[in-house]
N, C-alpha and C positions, 0 to 999 in steps of 0.2 A: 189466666189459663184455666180451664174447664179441667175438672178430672174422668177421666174417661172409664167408661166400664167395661174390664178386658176380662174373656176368654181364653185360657191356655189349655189347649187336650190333647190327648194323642185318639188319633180312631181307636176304635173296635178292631181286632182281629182276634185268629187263633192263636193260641202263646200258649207254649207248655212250661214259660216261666211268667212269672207276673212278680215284678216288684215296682215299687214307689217311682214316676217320673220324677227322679230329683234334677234333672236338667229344667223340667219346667220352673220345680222348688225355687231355683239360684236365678229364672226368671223374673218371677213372682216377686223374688226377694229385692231388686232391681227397680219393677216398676214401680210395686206400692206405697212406695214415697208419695207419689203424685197422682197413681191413679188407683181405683179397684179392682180389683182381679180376685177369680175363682179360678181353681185346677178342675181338671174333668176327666179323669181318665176312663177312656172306651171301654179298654178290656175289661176293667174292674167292677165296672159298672152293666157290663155288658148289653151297650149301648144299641139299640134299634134306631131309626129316623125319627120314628114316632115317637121317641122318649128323646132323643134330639132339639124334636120340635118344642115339644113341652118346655123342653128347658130355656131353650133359646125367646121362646116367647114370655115367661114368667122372670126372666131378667134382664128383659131387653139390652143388649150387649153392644158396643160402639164397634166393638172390635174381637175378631176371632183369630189368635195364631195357634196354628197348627202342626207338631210334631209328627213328622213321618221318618219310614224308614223305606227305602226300596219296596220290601215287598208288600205295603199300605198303599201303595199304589191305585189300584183302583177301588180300595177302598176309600179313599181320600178322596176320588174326585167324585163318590156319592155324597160325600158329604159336605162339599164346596160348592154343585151344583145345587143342593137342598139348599143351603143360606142362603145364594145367592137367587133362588126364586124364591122363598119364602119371607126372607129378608135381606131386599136388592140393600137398604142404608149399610149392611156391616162390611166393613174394611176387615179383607181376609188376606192373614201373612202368613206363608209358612215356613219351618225353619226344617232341621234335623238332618239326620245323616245325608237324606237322598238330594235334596235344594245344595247342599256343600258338595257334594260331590258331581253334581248334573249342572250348575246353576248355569250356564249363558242357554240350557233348553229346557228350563221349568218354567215356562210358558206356552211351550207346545205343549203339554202335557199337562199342562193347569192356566187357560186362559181366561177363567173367571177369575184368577188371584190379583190382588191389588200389586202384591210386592213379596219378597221373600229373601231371606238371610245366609250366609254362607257362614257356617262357622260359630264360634261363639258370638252369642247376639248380647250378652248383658248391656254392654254400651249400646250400641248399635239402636237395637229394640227401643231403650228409654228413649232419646235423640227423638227417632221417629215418631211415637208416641205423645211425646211431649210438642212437637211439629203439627200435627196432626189437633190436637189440643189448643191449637194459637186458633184455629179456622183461619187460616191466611192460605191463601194459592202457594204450591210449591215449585218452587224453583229449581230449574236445575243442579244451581249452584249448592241449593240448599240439602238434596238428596244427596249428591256428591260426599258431600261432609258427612258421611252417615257412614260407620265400616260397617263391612259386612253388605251393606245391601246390595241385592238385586232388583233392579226395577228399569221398568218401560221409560227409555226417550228415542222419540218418535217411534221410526219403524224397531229398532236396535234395541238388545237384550244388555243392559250393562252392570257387569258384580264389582262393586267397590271392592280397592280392598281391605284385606282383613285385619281385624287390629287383634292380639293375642294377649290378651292382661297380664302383665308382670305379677303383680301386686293381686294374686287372688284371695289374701284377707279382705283386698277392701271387697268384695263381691258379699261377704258374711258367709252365711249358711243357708240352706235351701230354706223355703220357709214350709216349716213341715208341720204347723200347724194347720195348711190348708191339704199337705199331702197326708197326713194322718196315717205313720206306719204300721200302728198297733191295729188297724181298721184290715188291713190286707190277709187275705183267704193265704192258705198256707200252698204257698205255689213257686221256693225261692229256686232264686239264679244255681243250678246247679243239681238241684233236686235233693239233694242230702244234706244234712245240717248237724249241729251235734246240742243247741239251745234256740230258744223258738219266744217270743217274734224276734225276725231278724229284718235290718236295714240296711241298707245298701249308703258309700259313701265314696267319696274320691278325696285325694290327698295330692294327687298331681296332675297334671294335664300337659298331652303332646308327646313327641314318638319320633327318636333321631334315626328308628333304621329305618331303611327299603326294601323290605318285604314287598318284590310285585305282586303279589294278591290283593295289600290293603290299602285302602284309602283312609286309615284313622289319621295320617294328617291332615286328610284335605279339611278335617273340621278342629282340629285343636293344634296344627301347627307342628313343624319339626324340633324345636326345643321343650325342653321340660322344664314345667313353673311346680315351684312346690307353694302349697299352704304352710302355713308353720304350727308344728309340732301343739302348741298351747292351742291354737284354732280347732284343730282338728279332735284332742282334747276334750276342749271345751262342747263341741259336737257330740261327742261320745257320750259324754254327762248327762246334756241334755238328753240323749233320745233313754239311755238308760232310767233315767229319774220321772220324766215325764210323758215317755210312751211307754214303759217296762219292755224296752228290748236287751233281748240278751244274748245277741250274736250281732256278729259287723263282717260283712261282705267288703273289702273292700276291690271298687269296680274299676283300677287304673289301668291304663296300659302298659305300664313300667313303675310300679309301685318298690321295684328294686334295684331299681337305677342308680339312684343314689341311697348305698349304703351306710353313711351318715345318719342321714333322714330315718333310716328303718329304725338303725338302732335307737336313736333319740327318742321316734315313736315310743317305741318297745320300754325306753325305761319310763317314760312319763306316764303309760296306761297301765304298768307293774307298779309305778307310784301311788298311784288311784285307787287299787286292790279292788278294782270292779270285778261282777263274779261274769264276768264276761268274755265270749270264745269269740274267736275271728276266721277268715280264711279268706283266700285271693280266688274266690273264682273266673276271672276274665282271664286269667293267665297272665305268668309273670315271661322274663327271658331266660332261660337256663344258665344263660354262661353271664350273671349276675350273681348265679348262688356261692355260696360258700359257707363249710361247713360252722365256721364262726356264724353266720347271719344266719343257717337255718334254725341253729340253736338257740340265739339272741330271741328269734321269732316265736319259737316252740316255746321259751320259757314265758313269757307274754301271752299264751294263750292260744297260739297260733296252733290248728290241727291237721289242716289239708292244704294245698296247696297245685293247681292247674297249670302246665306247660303247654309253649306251642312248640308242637313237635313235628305238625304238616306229613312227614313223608320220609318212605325206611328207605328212599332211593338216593344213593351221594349226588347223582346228576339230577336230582330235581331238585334237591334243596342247594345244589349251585346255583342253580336257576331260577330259582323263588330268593334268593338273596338271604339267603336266613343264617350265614354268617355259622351254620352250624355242621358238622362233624357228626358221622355215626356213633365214634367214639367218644367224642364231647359228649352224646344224649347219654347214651348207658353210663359213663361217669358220674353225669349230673343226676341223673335218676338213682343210680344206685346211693348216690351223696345223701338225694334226701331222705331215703329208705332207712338209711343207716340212721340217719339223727330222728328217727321215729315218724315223721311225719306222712300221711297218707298223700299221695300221686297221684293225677289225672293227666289223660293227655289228650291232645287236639290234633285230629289228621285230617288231612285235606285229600277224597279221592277224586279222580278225573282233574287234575292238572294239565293244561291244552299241549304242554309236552310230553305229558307218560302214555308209556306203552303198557301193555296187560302185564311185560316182566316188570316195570315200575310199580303198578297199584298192588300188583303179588309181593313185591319186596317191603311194601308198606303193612302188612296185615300182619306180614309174618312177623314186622319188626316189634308192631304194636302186642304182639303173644309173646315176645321174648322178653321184652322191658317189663318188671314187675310192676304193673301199672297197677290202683285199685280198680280205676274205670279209663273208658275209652270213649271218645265223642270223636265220630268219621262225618264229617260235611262235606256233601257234594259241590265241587267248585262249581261258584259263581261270579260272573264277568260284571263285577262289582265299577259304575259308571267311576273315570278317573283315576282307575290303576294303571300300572305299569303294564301289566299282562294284558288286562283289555284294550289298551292304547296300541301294543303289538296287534292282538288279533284284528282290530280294528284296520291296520294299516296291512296287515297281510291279505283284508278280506276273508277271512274267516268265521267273520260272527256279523249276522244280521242286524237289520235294526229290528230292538225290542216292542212285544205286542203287550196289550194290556194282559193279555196269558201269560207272558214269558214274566212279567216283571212282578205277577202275584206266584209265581213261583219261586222264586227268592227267599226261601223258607229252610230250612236245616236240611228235610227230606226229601223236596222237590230235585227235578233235573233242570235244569235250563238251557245246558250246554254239554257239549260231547266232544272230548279231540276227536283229531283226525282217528280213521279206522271203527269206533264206537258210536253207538246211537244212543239217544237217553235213556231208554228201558233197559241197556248193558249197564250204563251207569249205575242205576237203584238197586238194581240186581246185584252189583259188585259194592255196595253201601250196604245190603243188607247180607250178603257173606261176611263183610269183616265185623258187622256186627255179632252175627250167630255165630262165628267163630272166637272172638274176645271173648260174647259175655255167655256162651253155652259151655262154661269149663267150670268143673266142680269147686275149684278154690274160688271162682268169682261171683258164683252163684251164692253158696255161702257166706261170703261176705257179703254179695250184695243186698241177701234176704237179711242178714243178722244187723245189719242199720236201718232197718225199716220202725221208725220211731211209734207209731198210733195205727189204727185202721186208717184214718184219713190218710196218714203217707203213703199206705198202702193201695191206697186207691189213686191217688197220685201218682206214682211209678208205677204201675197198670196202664194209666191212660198214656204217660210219657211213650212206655217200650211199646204200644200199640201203635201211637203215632209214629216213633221215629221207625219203626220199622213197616208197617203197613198202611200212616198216612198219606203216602203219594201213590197217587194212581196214576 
């Protein structure tokens, strides 16, 4: 068997945050056994065609997989019709949130792609690769055996399924000597930080509730796998000692799930006596906290910590499944306020069932909870949810244009309930903005954690985008 020489990137786009692709990392870490592989990330590199090209033709490449997200869309398919007229030989796969969530029509929508992944690809991806590598014709049979993939027989679009890794020590760690964290411009997940450079890490994967808005299980699965305590550890060490990071993002979707786990964390990186801070950006689940675990956390190093909190309306968050209470949030909130820790929170305006008394009962909820910040994203009809499947079935929501689907961005509109049009939307995203963050105590603190001129110039270009980049 030949070893192949693979390509892993994400395109180029706009990003007001930029951290390390460690999903490609825990790729990377997968293939290299058998073949070689480079990372390439777009943004960071801030990637043109013609510096594409370059690249593509100075290491001639067997193979290109490609991480997208929804709104990479069409920027993805400049850069899949590039390969594939400049170099018809490379076998192009792609994986990431949008192929997991879209997959029997990611091939309308990418039909120069060879093949593409639903889901975690660690297995899946090597299988292929290593297939690929024999030069033998493939077989039905032989694709079939491959989870996660989607691929062409005959006229028919078919997505294997998906296999979810128990055992995510055996995976290792990303391999971050090709992502090289300490290399990354200062642009982290969240904008505010409290030690600098910082990396991004997961400790579990998978998401038991049904939030109709999201599709994070359609790619990591409804149960939750933990790494173990010593692994994750062992990671920390590493980026600490060998790239001098000195903050940990960690980016799970329920990194508080299991309460065990946290603590266990908590006393093993307090064993360590690294001079090292942490914080949950992605957001954790509220009615997880307790005031025993935030202090566990807090004494560990922990200083902020991100809620989803979607909506100050009781009937929208019936409705959005979020399992959550008015009174459950300002409990939980005022919980972690008390044990010291800094709050963020995440609202979702234009839900395809709120009314203007709905998004007004959200703004005002988001000014009464002592929050330190507030992040309002315009709903979007995310392919594979529960709510899009409704609207879908109501006839309410069109099919997606290549406009609509590079709109899928924080501050873009996509989508309008019934009674609103998308310019109400923006307009009602950038009210609850100027009303959270135009109040004296928020400004204060928000100018008084502004670390260097560069952060300053950072949060400049954020508040200008989230508030004035959509037109």
């Amino acid at each position: 068997m030949k070893r192949l020489n693979v390509l892993l990137m994400r395109p180029d786009a706009m990003s007001d945050e930029l951290i390390p692709p460690f999903g490609l990392g825990y790729l990377a870490t997968a293939i290299r056994k058998n073949h070689d592989v480079k990372i390439l990330d777009g943004i960071k590199e801030k990637l043109t065609l013609e510096k594409f090209g370059e690249f593509l033709k100075s290491n001639q490449f067997d193979v290109v997989g490609i991480q997208i997200f929804t709104f990479q869309i069409v920027k993805a398919k400049d850069y899949i019709r590039f390969i594939k007229k400049a170099f018809p030989q490379i076998k192009i796969i792609l994986g990431g949130p949008h192929p997991s969530c879209s997959s029997l029509n990611i091939f309308q929508f990418f039909p120069e792609i060879d093949w593409a992944f639903k889901g975690e690809a660690e297995i899946g991806l090597v299988k292929l690769l290593d297939l690929l590598a024999r030069d033998i014709a493939m077989t039905k049979e032989s694709l079939m055996d491959i989870p996660g993939l989607i691929w062409r027989s005959d006229s028919q679009t078919v997505a294997n399924k998906q296999l979810f890794i128990e055992d995510l020590d055996s995976l290792g760690m990303p391999s971050w000597d090709l992502l090289r964290p300490d290399t990354y411009p200062l642009a982290p997940h969240g904008g505010f930080f409290k030690n600098y450079p910082i990396a991004p890490i997961i400790i579990t994967r998978g998401c038991p509730f049904s939030c109709t808005y999201c599709a994070g299980y359609l790619v990591s699965g409804k149960k939750i796998r933990s790494r173990s305590v010593d692994e994750v550890i062992k990671e920390i060490k590493l980026l600490y000692n060998q790239y001098n990071i000195r903050e940990i993002h960690i980016e799970d979707d329920n990194f508080t799930f299991n309460a065990d786990l946290v603590r266990d964390f908590c006393r093993k990186l307090k064993e360590n006596n690294l001079d090292i801070t942490w914080t949950c950006p992605n957001g954790v689940r509220l009615d997880t906290l307790t005031e025993e675990l935030l202090l566990t956390m807090k004494d560990a190093g922990l200083y902020s910590i991100s809620v989803g909190i979607e909506s100050g309306s009781e009937r929208i968050l019936k409705d959005m499944k979020k399992s959550l209470t008015k009174e459950k949030i300002r409990e939980k909130v005022g919980l972690i306020k008390k044990c010291g820790l800094e709050v963020s929170g995440f609202f979702i305006i234009g839900y395809p069932e709120e009314t203007m008394e709905d998004i007004m009962e959200t703004i005002n909820f988001s000014l009464e909870l002592d929050l330190k910040r507030a992040g309002f994203s315009l709903f979007k009809p995310f392919p594979g949810t529960e709510i899009t499947n409704r609207l879908l079935e109501r006839g309410e929501l069109k099919e997606m244009s290549d406009e609509d689907w590079s709109k899928f961005v924080l501050a873009d509109a996509v989508y309008a309930p019934r009674g609103f049009t998308r310019e109400q939307m923006k307009k009602l995203r950038k009210k609850a903005l100027f009303r959270f963050y135009f109040r004296p105590k928020i400004m204060l603190r928000f100018f008084g954690e502004i670390r260097n001129f560069t952060h300053f110039k950072l949060i400049l270009i954020r508040a200008y985008r989230w508030l004035f980049g959509a037109k």
